[in-house]
C-alpha positions in Angstrom: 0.0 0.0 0.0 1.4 3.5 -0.8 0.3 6.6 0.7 0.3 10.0 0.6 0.5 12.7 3.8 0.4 16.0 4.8 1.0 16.8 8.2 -0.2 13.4 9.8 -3.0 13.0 7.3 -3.2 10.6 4.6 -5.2 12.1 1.5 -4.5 9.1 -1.1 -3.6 5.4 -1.0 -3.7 2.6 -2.9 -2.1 -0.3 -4.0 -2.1 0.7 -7.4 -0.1 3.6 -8.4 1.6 4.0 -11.5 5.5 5.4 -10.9 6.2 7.6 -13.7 9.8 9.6 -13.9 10.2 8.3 -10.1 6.5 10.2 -9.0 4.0 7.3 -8.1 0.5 8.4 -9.6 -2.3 7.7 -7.4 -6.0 6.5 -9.0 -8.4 9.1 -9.0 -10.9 7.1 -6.6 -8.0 6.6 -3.9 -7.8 10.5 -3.3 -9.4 11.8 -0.5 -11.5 14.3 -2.3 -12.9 16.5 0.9 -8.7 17.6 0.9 -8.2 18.5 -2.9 -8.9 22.2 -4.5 -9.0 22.8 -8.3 -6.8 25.2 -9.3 -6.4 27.0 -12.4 -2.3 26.3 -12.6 -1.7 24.5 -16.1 1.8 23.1 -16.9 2.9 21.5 -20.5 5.1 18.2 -20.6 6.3 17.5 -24.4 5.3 13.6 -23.7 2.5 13.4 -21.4 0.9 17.0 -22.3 -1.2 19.4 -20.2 -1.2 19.3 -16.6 -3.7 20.3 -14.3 -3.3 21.2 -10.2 -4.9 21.3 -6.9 -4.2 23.0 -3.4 -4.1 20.5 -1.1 -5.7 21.4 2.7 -6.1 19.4 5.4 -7.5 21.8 7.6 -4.6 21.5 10.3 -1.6 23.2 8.3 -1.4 25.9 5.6 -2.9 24.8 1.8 -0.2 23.7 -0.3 -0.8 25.1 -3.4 -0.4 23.3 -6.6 1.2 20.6 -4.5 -0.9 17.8 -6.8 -1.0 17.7 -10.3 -2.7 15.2 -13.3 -3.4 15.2 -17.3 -7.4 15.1 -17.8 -6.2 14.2 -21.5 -2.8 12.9 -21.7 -0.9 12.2 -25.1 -0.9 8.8 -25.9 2.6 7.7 -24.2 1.0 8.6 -21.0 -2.6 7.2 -21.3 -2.1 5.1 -18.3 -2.1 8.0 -15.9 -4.9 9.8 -17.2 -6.3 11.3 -14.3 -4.0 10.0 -12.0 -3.1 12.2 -9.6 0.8 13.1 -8.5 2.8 15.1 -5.5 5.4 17.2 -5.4 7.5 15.4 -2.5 8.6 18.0 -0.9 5.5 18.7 0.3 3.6 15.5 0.4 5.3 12.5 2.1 4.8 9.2 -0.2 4.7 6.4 1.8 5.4 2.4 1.1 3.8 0.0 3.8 
């Protein structure tokens, strides 16, 4: 099982992530939704394509903004992580039980 946490908090796990360039990608449905924030941040990979973002709060530390980040419609080389979602580790601690 890997997980994700902020400050004591896990806000995604699952046994099924995909690692991708050493991130692990977590399944839409393993994120805890109640702690994720659209944002309108939008990066470009030239392999995987248009990124999307959200703020991660769990209520008992500041928001990390843009701290998560997926492709809604990845190029074809990265199909298998459409919609998964991502952290930036130094701000979200990925854990491996």
């Amino acid at each position: 099982m890997t997980k994700a946490v902020v400050n004591g908090v896990t806000i995604a796990s699952s046994d099924d992530t995909v690692i991708v360039e050493g991130n692990h990608y977590f399944p839409p449905d393993s994120l805890r939704k109640e702690f994720f924030e659209p944002t309108d941040t939008h990066t470009f990979c030239p392999w995987k394509g248009r990124a999307s973002y959200y703020t991660v709060d769990v209520g008992n530390a500041e928001p990390l903004t843009d701290a998560a980040w997926y492709y809604p419609e990845p190029k074809t080389k990265a199909a298998e992580i459409e919609n998964y979602v991502a952290f930036y580790k130094n701000q979200v601690e990925i854990l491996d039980d």
